[in-house]
Backbone as numpy.savetxt, mean C-alpha at the origin, in Angstrom:
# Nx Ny Nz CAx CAy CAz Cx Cy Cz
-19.14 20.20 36.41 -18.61 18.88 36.68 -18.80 17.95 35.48
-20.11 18.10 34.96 -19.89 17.23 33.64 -19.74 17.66 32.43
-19.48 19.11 32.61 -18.14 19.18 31.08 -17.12 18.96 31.30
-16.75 19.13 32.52 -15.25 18.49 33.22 -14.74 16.74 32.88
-15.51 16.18 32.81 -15.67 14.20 32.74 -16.18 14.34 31.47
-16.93 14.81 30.54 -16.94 15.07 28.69 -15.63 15.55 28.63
-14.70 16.37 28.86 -13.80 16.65 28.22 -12.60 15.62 28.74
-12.53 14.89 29.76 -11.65 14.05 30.04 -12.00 12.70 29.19
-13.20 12.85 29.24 -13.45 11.19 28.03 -12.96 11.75 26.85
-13.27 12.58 26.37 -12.85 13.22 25.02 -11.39 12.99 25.04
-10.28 13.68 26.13 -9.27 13.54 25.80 -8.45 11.78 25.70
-9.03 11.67 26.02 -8.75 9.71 26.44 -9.41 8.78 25.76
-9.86 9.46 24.67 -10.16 8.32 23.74 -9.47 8.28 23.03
-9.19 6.88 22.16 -7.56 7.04 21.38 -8.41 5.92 19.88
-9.87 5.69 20.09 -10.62 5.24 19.15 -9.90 5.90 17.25
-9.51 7.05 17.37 -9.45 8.12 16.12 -8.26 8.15 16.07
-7.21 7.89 17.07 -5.64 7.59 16.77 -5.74 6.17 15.98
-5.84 5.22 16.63 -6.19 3.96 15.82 -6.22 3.73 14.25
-7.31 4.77 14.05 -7.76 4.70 12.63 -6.26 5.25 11.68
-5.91 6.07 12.38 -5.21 7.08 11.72 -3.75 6.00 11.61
-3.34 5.46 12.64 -2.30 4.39 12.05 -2.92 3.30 11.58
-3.40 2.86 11.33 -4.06 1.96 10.62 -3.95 2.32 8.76
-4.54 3.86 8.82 -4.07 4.33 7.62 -3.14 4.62 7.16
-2.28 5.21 8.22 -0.67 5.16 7.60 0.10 4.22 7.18
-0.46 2.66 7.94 0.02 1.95 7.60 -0.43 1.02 6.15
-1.45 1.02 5.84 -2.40 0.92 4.57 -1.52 1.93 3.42
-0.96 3.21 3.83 -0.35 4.06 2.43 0.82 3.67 2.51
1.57 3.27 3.76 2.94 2.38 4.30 3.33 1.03 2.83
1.92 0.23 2.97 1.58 -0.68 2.21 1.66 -0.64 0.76
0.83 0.98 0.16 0.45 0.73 -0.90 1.90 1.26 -1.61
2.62 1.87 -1.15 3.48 2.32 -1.52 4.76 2.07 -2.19
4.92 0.76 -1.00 5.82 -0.50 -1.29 5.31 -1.43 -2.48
4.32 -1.19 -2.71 3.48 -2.28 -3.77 3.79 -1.28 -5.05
3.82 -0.31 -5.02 4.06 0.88 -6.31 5.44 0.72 -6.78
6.47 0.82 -5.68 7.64 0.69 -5.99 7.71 -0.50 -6.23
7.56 -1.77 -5.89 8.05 -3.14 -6.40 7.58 -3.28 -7.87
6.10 -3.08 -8.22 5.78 -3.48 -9.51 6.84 -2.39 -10.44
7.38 -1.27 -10.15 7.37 -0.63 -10.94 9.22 -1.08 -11.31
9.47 -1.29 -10.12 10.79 -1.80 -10.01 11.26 -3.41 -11.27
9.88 -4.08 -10.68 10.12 -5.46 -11.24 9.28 -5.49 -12.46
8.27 -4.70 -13.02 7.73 -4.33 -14.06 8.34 -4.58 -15.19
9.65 -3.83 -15.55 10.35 -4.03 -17.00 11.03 -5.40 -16.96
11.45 -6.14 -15.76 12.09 -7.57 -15.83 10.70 -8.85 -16.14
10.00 -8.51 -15.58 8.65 -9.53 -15.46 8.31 -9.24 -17.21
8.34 -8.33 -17.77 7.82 -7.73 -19.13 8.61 -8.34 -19.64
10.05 -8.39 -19.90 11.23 -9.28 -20.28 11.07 -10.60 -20.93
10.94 -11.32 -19.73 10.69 -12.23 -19.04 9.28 -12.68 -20.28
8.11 -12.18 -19.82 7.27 -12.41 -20.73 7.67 -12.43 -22.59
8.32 -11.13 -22.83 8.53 -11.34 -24.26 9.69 -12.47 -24.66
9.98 -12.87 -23.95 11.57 -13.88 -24.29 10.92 -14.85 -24.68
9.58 -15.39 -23.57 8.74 -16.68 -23.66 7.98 -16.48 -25.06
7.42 -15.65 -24.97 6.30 -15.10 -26.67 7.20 -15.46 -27.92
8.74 -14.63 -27.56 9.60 -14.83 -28.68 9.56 -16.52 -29.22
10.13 -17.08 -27.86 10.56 -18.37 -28.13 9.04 -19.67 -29.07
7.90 -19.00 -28.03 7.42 -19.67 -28.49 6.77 -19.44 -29.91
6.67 -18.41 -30.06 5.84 -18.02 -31.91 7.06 -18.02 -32.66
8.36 -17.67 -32.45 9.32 -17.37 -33.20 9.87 -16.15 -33.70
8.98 -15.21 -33.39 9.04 -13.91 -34.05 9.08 -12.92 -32.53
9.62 -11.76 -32.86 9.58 -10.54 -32.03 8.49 -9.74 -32.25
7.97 -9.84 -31.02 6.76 -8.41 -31.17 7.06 -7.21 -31.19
């Protein structure tokens, strides 16, 4: 009888599902953050050397 009620708590805990979307959603996250910088990376870089240009005068 009480491995019977251990294995029903066992199956009905959802404590370890939790975690597990929690993490998917954390790599969900980091992922989108990989693609944007990498996306907006060479424009933001741009962007930066135009200002450097303008302001020293010279091209790096």
């Amino acid at each position: 009888m009480k491995t019977k009620r251990m294995l029903a708590n066992f199956l009905s805990d959802e404590s370890g599902a939790t975690a597990v979307e929690y993490g998917l959603m954390v790599a969900l996250i980091a992922a989108v953050m990989v693609v944007a910088v990498k996306t907006l990376g060479g424009t933001v870089n741009t962007a930066f050397e135009t200002v450097n240009t303008k302001i020293t005068g010279t091209t790096p």
